[in-house]
C-alpha positions, 0 to 999 in steps of 0.5 A: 173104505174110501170115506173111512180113509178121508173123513179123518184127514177132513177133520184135521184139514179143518182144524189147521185152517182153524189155527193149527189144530188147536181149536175146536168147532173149525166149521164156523170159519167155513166161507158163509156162502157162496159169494164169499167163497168165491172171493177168497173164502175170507171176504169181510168187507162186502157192503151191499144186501148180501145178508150172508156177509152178516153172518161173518161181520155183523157190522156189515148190516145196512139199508139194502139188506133190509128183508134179505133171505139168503140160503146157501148149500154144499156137498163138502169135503168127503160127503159132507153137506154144509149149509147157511141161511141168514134173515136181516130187517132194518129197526130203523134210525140206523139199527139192524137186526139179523139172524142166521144158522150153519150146520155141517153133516158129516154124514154116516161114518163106518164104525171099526174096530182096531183091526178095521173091522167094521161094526156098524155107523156113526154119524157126527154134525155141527150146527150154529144158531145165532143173532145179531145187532148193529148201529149205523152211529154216523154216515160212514161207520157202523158197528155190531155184534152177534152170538151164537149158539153151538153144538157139535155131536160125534157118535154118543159123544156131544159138545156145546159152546156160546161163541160171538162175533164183533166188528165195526166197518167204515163205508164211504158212498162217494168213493165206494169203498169199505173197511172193516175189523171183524173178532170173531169166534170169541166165546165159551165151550161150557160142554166139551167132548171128554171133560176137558175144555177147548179153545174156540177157533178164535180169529182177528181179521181186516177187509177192505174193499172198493169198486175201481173209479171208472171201471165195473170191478170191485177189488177185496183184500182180506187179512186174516188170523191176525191174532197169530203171527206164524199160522202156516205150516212148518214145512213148504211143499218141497220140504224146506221150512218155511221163510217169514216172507211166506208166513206173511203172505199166509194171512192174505186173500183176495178177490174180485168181482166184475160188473158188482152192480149189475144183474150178472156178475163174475168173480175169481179169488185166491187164498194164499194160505190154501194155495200154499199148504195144498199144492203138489209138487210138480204139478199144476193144481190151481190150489187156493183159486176160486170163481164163481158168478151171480145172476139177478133174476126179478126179486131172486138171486142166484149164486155159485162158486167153484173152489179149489182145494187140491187136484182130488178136493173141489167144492161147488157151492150154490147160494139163493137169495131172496128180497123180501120187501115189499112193492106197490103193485105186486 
């Protein structure tokens, strides 16, 4: 009953991080892995052999995610299991290849009727294929581009679409920061659920990252939705409307990670839209933060995050990646 209850209330919390429930496919801006999560769950300028970012911006492709394997799980939100794997090889003379796929579970659903009598189950997923290109034109920008395939089922009902994603990043070495400006989930439903057409959860959004001269700290700020001013809810949580400094504020998260080049590292983020529209009144409930750590191991990687979403919604996410390349004497 309980599952009954919330798989519903899942779906619209979904589509209102999408853009305010006007949009379908809300998984694709689900955070891509666990380290993004970690992060803020927004992170798109993380320039480094993590292939998971790829999957967000492309652009962010580079030498050191040459031959990158990345698996990252989780048990959602009431009972769902979502998950992502991103590959990525280096074409040379600065072009990269990568690809990747998600696919979110809802699991068995109870079936009523309108009297909530149940008669039977139902099960519902969505799945994204997708590919993706990018050219390292000078030393310090890169460009790319990724498609991918969509389609989502509910019960008998089943619908598909071709979605991209396109950005260009500026990376400088010396300084060690990076830049980025991600469009993403532009494309076309071409199979809708009851014949009529709906938006893609289309999105405009602006990293920038850099690690701290002299100290072991990478700071990440994300602006996101910036193809929509207003994306907050009407109402704060003690009832009144909602004032234009808070719906800027709506469009920020941030994070940080310390010890980013080392063998261990830990990461704390907050995403200030979540922290706002999830908190309880009179309550302390840790609302849009996130933490998480990871540990390097020979060729594998180990990464975990721990996010907040309300006092009863948490969500645990664990990533692995793998390097691929290979190496004289092994």
């Amino acid at each position: 009953m309980k599952k009954v209850l919330f798989f519903p209330l899942v779906l619209a919390g979904f589509v209102s991080f999408a853009q305010n429930g006007m949009n379908v496919y809300p998984f694709l801006n689900i955070p891509v892995s666990a380290r993004q999560a970690a992060l803020g769950g927004d992170a798109i300028s993380v320039r480094d052999q993590d292939v998971s970012f790829a999957i967000a911006n492309p652009s962010l492709l580079n030498k050191d995610s040459d031959m990158q394997l990345a698996i990252n799980a989780t048990a959602y939100l009431a009972d769902s299991k979502y998950g992502t794997v991103a590959f990525a090889k280096d074409m040379d003379n600065g072009h990269f290849l990568t690809a990747n796929a998600r696919y979110l579970s809802y699991g068995n659903i109870p079936r009523t009727d309108e009297s909530g009598f149940e008669m039977g189950e139902f099960s519902a997923s969505d799945v994204a294929v997708g590919a993706g290109y990018a050219y390292q034109f000078e030393e310090n920008w890169t460009i790319g581009g990724g498609l991918n395939f969509i389609t989502s089922k509910i019960d008998t009902y089943s619908s598909s679409a071709i979605s991209g994603t396109g950005g260009i990043t500026y990376h400088h070495k010396k300084n060690r920061e990076t830049a980025s400006l991600v469009f993403r989930n532009f494309g076309y439903q071409f199979k809708s659920f009851n014949g009529v057409r709906e938006n893609l959860p289309f999105r405009i959004d602006l990293g920038y990252t850099r690690i701290v001269p002299n100290f072991p700290l990478a700071v990440t700020i994300t602006v996101h939705d910036l193809q929509q001013f207003d994306i907050s809810s009407e109402l704060n949580a003690n009832g009144q409307e909602v004032n234009i400094g808070r719906k800027i504020a709506d469009h920020f998260s941030l994070g940080a990670e310390l010890f980013p080049e080392r063998s261990f590292n830990i990461r704390l983020g907050y995403n200030v839209r979540r922290g706002s529209e999830l908190t309880v009144t009179d309550q302390r409930s840790f609302s849009g933060l996130s933490g998480g750590f990871g540990i390097k191991l020979s060729r594998f990687r180990l990464d975990y995050a721990h996010i907040r979403y309300h006092n009863s919604a948490n969500v645990n996410q664990l990533g692995v990646s793998v390097d691929l390349t290979s190496r004289s004497g092994e």
